[in-house]
C-alpha positions in Angstrom: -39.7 36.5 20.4 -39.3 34.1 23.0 -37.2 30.5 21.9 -38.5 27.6 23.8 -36.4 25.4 25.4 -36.3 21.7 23.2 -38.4 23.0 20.5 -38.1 20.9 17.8 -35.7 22.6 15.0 -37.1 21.7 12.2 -36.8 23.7 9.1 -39.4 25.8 7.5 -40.0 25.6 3.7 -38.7 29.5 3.4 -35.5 28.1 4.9 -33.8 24.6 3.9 -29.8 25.2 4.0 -28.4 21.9 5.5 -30.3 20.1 2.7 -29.0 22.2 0.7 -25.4 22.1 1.9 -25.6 17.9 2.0 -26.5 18.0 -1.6 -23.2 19.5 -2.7 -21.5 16.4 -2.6 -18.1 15.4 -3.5 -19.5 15.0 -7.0 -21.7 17.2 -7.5 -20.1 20.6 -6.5 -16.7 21.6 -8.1 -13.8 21.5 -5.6 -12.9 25.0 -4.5 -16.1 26.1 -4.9 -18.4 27.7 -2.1 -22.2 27.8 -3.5 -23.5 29.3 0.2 -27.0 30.7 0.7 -27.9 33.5 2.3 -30.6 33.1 4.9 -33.4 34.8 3.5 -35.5 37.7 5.8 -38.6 35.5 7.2 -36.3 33.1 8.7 -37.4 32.7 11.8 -34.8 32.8 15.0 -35.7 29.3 16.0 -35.1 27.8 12.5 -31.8 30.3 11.9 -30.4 29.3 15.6 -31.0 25.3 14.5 -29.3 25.6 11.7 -26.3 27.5 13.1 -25.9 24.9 15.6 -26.3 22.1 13.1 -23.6 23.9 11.0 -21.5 24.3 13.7 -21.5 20.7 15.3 -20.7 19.6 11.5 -17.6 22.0 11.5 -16.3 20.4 14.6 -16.7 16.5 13.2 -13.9 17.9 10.8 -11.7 17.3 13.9 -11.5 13.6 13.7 -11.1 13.7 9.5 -7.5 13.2 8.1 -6.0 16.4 6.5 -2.9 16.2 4.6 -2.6 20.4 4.3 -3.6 23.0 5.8 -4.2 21.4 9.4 -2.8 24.2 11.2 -5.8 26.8 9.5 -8.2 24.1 9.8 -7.4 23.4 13.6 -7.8 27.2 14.2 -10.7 27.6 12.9 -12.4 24.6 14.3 -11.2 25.8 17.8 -13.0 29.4 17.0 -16.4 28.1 16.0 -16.5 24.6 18.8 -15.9 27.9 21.1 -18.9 29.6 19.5 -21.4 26.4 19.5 -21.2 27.3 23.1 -22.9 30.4 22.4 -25.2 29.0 20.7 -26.3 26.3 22.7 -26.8 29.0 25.7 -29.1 30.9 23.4 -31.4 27.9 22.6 -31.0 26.1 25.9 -32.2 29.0 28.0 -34.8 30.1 25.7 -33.4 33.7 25.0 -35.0 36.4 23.5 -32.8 37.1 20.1 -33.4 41.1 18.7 -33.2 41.1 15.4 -29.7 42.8 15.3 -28.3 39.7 16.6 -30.7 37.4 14.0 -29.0 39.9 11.2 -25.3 38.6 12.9 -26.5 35.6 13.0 -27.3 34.9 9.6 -23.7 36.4 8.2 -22.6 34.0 10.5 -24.3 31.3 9.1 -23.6 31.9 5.4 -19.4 32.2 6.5 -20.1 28.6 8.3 -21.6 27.2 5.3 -18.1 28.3 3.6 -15.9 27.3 5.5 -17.7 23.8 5.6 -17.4 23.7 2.2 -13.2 24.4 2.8 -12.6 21.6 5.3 -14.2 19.3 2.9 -12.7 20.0 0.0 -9.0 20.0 2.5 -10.0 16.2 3.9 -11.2 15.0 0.4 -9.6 11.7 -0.4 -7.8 11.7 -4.0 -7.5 15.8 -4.0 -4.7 16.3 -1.5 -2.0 16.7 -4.4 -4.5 19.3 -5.9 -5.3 20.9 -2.5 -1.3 21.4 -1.6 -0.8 22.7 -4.9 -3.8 25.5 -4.2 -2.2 26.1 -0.4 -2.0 29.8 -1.4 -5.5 29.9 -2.3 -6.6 27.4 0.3 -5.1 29.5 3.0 -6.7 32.6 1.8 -9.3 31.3 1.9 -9.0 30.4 5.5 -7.9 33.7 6.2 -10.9 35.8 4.7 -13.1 33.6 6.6 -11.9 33.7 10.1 -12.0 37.9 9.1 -15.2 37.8 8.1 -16.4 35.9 11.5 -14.4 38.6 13.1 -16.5 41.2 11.7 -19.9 39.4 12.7 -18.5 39.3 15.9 -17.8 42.4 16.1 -21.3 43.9 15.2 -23.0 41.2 17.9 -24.6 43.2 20.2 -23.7 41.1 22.8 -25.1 43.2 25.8 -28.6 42.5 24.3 -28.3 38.5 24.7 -28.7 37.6 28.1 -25.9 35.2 28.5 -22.9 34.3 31.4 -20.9 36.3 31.4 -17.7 33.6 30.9 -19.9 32.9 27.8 -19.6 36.4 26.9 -16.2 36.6 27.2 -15.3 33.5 24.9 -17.5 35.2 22.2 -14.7 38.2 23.0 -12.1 35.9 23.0 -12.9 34.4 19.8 -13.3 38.0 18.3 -10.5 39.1 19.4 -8.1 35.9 18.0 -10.3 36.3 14.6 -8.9 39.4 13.7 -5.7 38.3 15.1 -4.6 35.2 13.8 -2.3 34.6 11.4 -3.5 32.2 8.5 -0.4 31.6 6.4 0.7 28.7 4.3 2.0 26.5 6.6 5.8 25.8 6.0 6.1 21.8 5.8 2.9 22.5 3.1 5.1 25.1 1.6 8.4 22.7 0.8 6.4 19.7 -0.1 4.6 22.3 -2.5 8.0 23.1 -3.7 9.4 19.9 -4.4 6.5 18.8 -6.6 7.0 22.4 -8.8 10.9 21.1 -8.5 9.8 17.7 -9.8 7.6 19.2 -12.8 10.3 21.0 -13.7 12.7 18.6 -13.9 10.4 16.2 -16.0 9.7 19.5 -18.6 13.8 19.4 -18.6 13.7 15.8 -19.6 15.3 14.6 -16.4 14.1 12.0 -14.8 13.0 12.8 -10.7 14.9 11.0 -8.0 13.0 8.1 -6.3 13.6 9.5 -2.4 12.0 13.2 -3.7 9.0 11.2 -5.1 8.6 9.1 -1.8 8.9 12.1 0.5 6.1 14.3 -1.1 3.9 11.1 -1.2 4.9 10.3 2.4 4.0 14.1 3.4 0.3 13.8 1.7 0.0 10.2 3.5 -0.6 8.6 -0.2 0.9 5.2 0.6 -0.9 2.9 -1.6 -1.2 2.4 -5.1 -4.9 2.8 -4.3 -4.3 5.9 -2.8 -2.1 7.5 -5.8 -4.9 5.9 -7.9 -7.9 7.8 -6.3 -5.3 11.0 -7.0 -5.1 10.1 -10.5 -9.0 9.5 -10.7 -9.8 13.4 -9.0 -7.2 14.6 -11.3 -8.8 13.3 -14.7 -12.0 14.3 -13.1 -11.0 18.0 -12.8 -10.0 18.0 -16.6 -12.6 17.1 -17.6 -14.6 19.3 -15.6 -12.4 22.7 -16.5 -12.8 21.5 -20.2 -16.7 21.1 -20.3 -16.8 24.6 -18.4 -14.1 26.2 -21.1 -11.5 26.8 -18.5 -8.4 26.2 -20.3 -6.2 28.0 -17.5 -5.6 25.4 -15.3 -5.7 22.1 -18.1 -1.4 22.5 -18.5 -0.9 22.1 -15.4 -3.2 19.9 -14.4 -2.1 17.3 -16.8 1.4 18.0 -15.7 0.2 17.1 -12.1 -1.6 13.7 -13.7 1.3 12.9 -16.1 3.2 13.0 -11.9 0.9 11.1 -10.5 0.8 8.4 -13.2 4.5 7.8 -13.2 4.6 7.7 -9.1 1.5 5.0 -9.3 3.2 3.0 -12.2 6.9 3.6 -10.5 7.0 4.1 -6.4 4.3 1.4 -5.9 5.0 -1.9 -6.3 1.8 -4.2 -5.4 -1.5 -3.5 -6.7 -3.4 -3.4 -3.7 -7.0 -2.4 -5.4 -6.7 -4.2 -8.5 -10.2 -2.5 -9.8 -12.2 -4.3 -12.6 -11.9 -2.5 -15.6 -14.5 -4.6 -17.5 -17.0 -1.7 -18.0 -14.3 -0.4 -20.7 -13.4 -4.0 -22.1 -16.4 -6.2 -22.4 -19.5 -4.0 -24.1 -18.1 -0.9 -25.7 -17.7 -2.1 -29.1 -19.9 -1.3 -31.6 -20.7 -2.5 -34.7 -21.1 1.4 -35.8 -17.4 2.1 -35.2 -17.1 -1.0 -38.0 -19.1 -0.2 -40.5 -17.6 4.1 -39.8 -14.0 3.6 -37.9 -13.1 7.2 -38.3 -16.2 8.8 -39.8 -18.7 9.4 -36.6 -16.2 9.3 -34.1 -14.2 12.5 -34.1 -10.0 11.5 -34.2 -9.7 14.5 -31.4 -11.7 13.7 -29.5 -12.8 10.1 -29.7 -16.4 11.1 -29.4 -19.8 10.9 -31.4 -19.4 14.3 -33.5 -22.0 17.1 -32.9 -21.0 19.5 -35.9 -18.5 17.6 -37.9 -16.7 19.7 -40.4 -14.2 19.2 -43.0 -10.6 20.7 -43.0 -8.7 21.3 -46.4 -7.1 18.0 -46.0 -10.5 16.2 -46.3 -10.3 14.8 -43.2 -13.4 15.4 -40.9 -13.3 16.9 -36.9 -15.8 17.8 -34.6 -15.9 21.8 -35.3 -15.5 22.7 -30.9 -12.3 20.4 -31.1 -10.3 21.6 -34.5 -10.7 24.5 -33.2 -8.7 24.3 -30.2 -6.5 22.7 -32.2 -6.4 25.8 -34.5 -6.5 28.0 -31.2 -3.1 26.2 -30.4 -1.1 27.3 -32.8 -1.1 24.1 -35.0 -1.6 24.7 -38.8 -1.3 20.9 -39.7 -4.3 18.4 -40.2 -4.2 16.3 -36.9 -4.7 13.0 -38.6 -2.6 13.3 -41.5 0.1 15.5 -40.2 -0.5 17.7 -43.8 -0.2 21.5 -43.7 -3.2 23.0 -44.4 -3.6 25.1 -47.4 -6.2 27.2 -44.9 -8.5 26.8 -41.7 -11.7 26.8 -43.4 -14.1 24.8 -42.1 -16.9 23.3 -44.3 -20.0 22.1 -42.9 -20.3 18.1 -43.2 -24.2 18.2 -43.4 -24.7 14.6 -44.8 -22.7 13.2 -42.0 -24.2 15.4 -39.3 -27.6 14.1 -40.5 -26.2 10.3 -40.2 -24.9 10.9 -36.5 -28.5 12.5 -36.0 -30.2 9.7 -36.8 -27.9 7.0 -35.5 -28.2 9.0 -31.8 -31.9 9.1 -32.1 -31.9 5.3 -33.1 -30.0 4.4 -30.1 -31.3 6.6 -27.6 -28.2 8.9 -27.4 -28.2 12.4 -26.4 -26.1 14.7 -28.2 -26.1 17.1 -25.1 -24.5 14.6 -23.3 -22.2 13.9 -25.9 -20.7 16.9 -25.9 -20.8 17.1 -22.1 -18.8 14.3 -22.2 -16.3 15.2 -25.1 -12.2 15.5 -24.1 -10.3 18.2 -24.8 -7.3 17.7 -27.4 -4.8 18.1 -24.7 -6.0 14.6 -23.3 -6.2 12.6 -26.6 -4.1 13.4 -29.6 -1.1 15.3 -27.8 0.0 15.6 -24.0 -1.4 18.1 -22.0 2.3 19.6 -21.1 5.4 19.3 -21.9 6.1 17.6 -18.3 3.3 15.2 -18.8 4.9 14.6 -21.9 8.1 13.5 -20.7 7.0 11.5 -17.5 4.6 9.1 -19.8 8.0 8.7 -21.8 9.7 7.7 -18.4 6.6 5.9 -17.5 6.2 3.8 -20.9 9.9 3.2 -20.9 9.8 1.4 -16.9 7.1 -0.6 -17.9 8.6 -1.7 -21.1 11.5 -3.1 -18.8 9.0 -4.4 -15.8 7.6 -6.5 -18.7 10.9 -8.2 -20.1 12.9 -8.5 -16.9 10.3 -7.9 -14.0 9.4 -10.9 -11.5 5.8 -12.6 -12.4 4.0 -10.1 -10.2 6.2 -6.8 -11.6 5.0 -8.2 -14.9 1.4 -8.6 -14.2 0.9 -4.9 -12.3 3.3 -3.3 -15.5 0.2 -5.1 -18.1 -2.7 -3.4 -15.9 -0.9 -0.1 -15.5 -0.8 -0.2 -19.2 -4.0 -1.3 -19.4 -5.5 1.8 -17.4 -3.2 4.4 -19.4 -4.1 3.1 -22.7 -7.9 3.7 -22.0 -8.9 6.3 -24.2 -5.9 8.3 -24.6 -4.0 8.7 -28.4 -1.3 10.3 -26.5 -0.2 7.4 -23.7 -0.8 5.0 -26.5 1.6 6.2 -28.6 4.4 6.3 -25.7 3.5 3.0 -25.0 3.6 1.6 -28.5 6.9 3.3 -28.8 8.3 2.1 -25.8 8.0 -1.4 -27.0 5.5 -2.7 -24.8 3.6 -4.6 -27.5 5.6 -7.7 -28.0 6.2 -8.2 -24.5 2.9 -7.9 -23.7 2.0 -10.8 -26.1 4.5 -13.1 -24.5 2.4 -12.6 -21.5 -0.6 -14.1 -23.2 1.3 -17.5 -22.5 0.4 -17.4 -19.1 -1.5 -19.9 -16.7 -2.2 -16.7 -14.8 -5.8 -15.5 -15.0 -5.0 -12.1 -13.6 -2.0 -11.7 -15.9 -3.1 -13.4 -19.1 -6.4 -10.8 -18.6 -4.3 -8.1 -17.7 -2.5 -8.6 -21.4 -5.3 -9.1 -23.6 -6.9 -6.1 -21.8 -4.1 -3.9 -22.3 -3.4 -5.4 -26.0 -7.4 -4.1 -26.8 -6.7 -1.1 -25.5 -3.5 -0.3 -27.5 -4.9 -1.7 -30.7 -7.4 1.3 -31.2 -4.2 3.1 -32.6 -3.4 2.5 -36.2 0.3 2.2 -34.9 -0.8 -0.6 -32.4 -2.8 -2.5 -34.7 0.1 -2.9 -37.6 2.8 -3.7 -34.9 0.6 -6.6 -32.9 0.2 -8.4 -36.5 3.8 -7.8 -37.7 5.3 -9.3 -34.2 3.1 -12.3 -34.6 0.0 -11.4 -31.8 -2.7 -12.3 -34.2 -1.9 -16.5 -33.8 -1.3 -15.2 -29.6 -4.8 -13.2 -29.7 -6.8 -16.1 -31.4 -5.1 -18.6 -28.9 -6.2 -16.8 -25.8 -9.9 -16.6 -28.1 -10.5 -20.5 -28.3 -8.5 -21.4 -25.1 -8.1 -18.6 -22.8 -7.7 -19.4 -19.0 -10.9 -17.3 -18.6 -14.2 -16.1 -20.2 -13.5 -12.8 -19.7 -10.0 -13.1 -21.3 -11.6 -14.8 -24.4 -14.4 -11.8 -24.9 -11.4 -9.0 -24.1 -9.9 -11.5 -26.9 -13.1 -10.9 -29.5 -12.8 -7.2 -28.9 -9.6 -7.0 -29.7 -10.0 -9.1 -32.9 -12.9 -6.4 -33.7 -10.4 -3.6 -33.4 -7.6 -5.0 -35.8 -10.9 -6.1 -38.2 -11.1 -2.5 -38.7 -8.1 -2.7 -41.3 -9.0 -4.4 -44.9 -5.6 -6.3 -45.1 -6.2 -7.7 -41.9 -10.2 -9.1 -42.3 -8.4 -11.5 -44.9 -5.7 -12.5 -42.6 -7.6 -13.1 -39.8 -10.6 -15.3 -42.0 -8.1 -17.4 -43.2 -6.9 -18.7 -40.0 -8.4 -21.9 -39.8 -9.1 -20.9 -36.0 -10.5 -17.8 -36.2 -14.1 -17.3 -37.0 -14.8 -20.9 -35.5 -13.6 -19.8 -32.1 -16.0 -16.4 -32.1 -19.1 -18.6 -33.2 -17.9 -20.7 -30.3 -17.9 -18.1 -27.7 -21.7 -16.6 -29.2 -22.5 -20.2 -28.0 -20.8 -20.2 -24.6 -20.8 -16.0 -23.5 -22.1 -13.8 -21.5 -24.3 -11.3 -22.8 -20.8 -9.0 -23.4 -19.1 -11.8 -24.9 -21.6 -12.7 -27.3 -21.7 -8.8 -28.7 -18.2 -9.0 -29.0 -18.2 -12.2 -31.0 -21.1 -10.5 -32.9 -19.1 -7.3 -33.7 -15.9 -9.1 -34.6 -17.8 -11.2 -36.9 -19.2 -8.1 -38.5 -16.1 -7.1 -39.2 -14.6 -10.1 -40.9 -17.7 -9.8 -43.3 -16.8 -6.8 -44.3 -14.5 -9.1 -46.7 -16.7 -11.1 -48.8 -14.7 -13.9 -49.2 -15.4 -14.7 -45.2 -19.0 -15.2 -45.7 -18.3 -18.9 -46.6 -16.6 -19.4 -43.5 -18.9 -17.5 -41.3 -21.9 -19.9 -43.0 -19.7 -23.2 -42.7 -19.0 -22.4 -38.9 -22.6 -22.9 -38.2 -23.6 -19.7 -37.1 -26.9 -18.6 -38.8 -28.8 -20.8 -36.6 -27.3 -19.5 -33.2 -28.1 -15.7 -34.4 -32.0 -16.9 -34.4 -31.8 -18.5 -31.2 -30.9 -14.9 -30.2 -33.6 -13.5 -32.2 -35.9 -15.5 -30.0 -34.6 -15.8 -26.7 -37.0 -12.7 -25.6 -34.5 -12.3 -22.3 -31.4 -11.7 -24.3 -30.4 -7.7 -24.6 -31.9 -5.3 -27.3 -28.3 -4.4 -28.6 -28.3 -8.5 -29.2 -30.6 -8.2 -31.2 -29.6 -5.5 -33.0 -26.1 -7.1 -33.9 -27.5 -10.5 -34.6 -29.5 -8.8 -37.1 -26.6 -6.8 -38.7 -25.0 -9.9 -39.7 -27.5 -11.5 -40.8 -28.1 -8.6 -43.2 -25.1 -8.7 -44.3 -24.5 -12.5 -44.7 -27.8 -12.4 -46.7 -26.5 -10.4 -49.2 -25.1 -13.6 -50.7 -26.9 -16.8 -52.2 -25.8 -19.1 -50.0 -26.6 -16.9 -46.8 -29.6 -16.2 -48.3 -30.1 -20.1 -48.4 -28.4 -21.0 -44.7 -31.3 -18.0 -43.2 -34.1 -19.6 -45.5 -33.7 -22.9 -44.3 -34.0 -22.2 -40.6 -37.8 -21.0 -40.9 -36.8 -17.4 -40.4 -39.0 -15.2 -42.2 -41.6 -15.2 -39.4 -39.2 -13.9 -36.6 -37.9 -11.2 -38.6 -40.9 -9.6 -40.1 -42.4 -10.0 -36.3 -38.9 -7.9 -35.0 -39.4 -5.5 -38.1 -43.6 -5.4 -36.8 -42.5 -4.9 -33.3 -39.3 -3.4 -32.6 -38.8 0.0 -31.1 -35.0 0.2 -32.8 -34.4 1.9 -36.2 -31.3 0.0 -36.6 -33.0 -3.4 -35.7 -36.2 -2.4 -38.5 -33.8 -1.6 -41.0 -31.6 -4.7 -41.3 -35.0 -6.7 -40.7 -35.8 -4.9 -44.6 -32.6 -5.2 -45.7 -32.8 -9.1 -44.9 -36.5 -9.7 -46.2 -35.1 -7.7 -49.2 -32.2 -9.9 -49.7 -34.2 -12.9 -49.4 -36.7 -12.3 -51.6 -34.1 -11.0 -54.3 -31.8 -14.2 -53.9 -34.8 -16.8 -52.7 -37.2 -16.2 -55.4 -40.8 -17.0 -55.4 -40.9 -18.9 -52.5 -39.8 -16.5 -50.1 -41.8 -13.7 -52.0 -45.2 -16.0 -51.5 -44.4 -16.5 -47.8 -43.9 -12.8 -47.3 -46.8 -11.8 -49.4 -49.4 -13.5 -47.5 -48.8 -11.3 -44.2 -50.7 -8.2 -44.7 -49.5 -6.7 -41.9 -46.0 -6.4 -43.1 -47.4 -3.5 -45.4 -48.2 -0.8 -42.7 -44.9 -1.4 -40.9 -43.0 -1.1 -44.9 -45.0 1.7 -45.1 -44.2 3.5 -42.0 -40.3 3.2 -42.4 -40.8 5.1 -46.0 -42.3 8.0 -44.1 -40.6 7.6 -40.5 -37.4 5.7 -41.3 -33.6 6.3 -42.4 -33.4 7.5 -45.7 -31.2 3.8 -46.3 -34.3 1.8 -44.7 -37.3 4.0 -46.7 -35.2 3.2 -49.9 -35.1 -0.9 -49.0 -38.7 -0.6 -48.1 -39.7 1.0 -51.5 -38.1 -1.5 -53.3 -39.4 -4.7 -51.2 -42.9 -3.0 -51.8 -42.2 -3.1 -55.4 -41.5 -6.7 -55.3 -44.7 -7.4 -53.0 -46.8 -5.7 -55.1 -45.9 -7.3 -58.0 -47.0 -10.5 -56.6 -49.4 -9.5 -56.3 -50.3 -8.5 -59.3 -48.8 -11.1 -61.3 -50.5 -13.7 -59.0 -54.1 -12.3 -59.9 -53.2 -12.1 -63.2 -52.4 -16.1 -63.2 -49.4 -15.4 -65.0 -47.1 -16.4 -62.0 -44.2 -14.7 -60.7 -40.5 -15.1 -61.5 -37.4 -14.7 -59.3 -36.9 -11.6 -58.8 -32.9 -11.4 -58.9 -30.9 -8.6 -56.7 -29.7 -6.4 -59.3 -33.6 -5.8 -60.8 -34.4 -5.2 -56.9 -31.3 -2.5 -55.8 -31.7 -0.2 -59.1 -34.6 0.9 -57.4 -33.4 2.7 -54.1 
């Protein structure tokens, strides 16, 4: 077959590999990994010669790229294949006749290209070079087996059958030749910067702290020179984790957090200015949930911190997610996580009731399990450090900070409350170092600031810590609950007041505490005022933390007084406002109508039409069932007028109805029982005998 000279190359259905190769992107394809594709048979020599040459021109861009490692390998073997795009080029430029013992070449040659594309990416990656100069063994094996195994294509290549120059010919020799020669080896500055880091781990797993000049040269080496640039590091690294621990690859997790638990204290320690200060609102602003309220420690599991898929129950009664006590079990550990009790055994029983809840709360708000567990953290990550170097460099790490705080310059201070901010995030472990450090009471002195970075920066951080039990007692006993509710009513900020209303959720989450906070005259006026002034985050925080407080009855008074029944309608019908809005805004309502005088407050403001038109016409199980529970309330505490009012719209019958058959068991109780009170209004109204109040105790014996 003849190749004509500037035919279009364009690939045939039977044969798509640089697609293929430019979907396995940073993301999407694990690091280290080499999915290649063999060329399959009807290939044709046009399409197979294209691709070569598109493979090959890619290789050689690799030239320009940074590579901290390996440069040596990777310089080699971009020489070898630039050499061979020569070849190539010849082939398709003069329109040569390819035999198919050089297509067969060919295509081993283009499945080793794809590979070793695959290499120099992973090699030029930004954030892996720590990773990648800890794998230089592997790396350069890699390296090595490659250039062999381009050696051995060459060496089949019948190049007398390609009618080529001859100088062409012989750089196909040459590069033959030098395949099977070269010598791939670690090279030796990767070697000693390898070294040092091992020397550093090693030293941190001894309790020693790591001189500053060791730190600086490694970093120096891999060109990280930027707290950005150790960030990005830290970001791959957590990546990876989790990665290895949704694939069960437990091998590599010690050491891997040993590397992170590194490159946290170099980014908290060796860097100085925060030159990428990244918004870390996605974690602060809309993440609470008036779920984690109303079940602080009974959906989530305490290992992992995620939605449980099978939760089971340990001798202790305390309940785990079943894939996360058993690692812990599979550790060695023979004590209940949460309650440091020895267990009497490691039997698990099923927690069916509680499965069925997180079932239907998942289904109600669109979560997939699947994903759930996708997403689930090993242990090693949450309740205890990863290693025993990790360990000891977050106790290092917490301890600097603690001082940066309390003696640092304003700027020192302000980068200290964001790097404690970031290693708080969703990690028991770090918390707990931090906590213990003493990092909470200086923190709250920064909440004095005129700073907007630094007084956000502190509240964020303060959030963040107070999801620990430990964090949450020792912010109230130093005094942060009259700091926290400042920043609340007056922060510099919006963002710092909603960071505020989180963190007033959090410490809500303890009964002594829903008392102390309501009773500060401040308090639950200054979250009704920011559900009037938010954003759509602030008000769901306000929402949330209000929720909470109600969780102790004697705040309903206070939650009434403050005005803010009528603002949770204006919600209700602002159509543009968000679903979970709505959602919360209806909680509290259902929860403030439990009472007379909530009942009252929500009767007076004409409500009855907007919630039985959410209950007709909402899509959210949660929203239908607090639109009962409210209707129920009101017609248990209101009486006959609210009874008459609800018992002239026929329609609210079929949607009662449906949530009996297709609703929470919780909502297809309410609905029975407001049926039961419709019904006989009906009946008592046809009768002419009237129709008495119908009081809340005759209306809940029903459920």
């Amino acid at each position: 077959m003849h190749i004509k000279k500037h035919t279009p190359l364009i690939l045939s259905s039977v044969f798509s590999i640089p697609p293929m190769i430019k979907n396995y992107n940073c993301v999407e394809r694990r690091i280290l990994s080499f999915p290649a594709v063999h060329p399959c048979e009807a290939v044709s020599p046009a399409t197979l010669l294209g691709s070569l040459i598109t493979l090959s021109q890619n290789i050689n861009n690799y030239q320009s790229k940074f590579l901290a490692t390996q440069r040596r390998n990777a310089r080699e073997t971009i020489r070898q294949i630039g050499i061979l795009l020569v070849f190539f080029e010849e082939i398709r430029d003069r329109g040569l006749i390819v035999p198919d013992s050089v297509v067969l070449c060919l295509s081993e040659l283009h499945l080793t290209f794809q590979k070793i594309r695959f290499l120099l990416e992973d090699c030029s990656r930004e954030g892996a070079r720590v990773w990648i100069l800890m794998k230089s063994e592997l790396v350069a094996s890699q390296f090595r087996v490659l250039i062999r195994t381009v050696a051995t294509a060459l060496d089949v290549l019948p190049l007398n059958l390609i009618d080529v120059c001859g100088e062409v010919k012989e750089l196909v020799e040459l590069v033959a030749k030098q395949a099977r020669k070269t010598k791939i080896d670690i090279d030796p500055d990767d070697e000693r910067a390898m070294r040092r880091v091992l020397s550093v781990l090693n030293r941190f797993e001894k309790g020693i702290q790591p001189e500053f000049h060791i730190l600086k040269s490694v970093l120096d080496y891999l060109e990280i020179k930027r707290w950005s640039d150790c960030n990005k590091e830290i970001k791959f690294l957590e990546e990876e984790i989790s990665s290895q621990c949704v694939d069960g690859e437990e091998r590599e997790l010690p050491f891997l957090s040993s590397l992170l638990g590194l490159m946290s204290y170099c980014r908290g320690v060796i860097f100085d200015t925060l030159d990428n200060q990244n918004s870390d609102q996605s974690n602060v602003r809309c993440n609470v949930e008036i779920l984690s309220c109303l079940n602080p420690e009974d959906f989530r599991c305490p290992i992992s911190l995620e939605l449980m898929i099978d939760p089971v129950t340990v001798s202790t009664g305390q309940t785990y997610d079943r894939s996360s006590i058993q690692k812990w079990f599979k550790a060695g550990n023979a004590i209940c996580p949460k309650t440091g009790e020895k267990l009497k055994n490691t039997e698990l029983v099923p927690n069916t009731n509680l499965r069925k809840l997180i079932h239907q709360f998942c289904a109600d708000n669109g979560v997939s399990l699947a994903k759930t567990g996708k997403q689930s953290r090993d242990i090693t990550r949450t309740i205890i450090p990863g290693s025993p170097a990790a360990a000891e460099a977050m106790k290092f790490l917490s301890k600097f900070l603690a001082r940066k705080l309390i003696f640092g310059p304003s700027e020192q201070k302000n980068k200290a409350a964001y790097e404690i901010r970031l290693l708080a995030k969703a990690n028991i472990s770090n918390r707990s170092c931090l906590i213990e450090a003493g990092t909470i009471p200086p923190l709250l002195n920064l909440l004095f600031s005129f700073d907007k970075s630094m007084q956000e920066n502190a509240i964020a951080a303060l959030l963040k810590i107070s999801k620990h039990a430990s964090g949450k007692k020792v912010i109230v006993e130093s005094g942060g609950l009259r700091l926290i509710l400042a920043v609340l009513k007056r922060g510099i900020s919006l963002e710092a007041r909603q960071i505020a209303a989180a963190t007033i959720f959090y410490l809500s989450s303890v009964k002594g505490y829903r008392k102390l906070i309501g009773e500060m005259p401040e308090a639950i006026p200054a979250l009704v005022d920011l559900i009037k002034e938010g954003t759509a985050c602030g008000k769901k925080n306000a929402l949330v933390a209000l929720f909470g407080l109600l969780l102790y009855p004697g705040n309903y008074q206070r939650v009434l007084d403050a005005g803010c029944v009528p603002l949770l309608l204006d919600i209700l019908l602002a159509s543009s406002d968000k679903h979970e809005l709505v959602t919360d805004s209806l909680a509290v309502l259902a929860t403030l109508a439990e009472s007379y005088d909530g009942t009252l407050a929500i009767l007076q403001t004409s409500s009855l039409p907007i919630i039985t038109r959410i209950l007709q016409s909402s899509t959210s199980q949660a929203g239908k069932e607090n639109c009962v529970s409210i209707l129920l309330s009101l017609c248990s505490n209101g009486g006959d007028e609210a009874i008459a009012v609800l018992a002239k719209d026929a329609s609210i019958m079929s949607s009662l109805y449906s949530l009996i058959t297709d609703g929470t068991t919780y909502a297809s109780k309410k609905s029975r029982s407001l049926l039961k009170i419709l019904h006989k209004f009906h009946e008592t109204s046809s009768s002419g005998q009237g129709c008495q109040a119908f009081t809340h105790e005759q209306s809940v014996h029903t459920w």
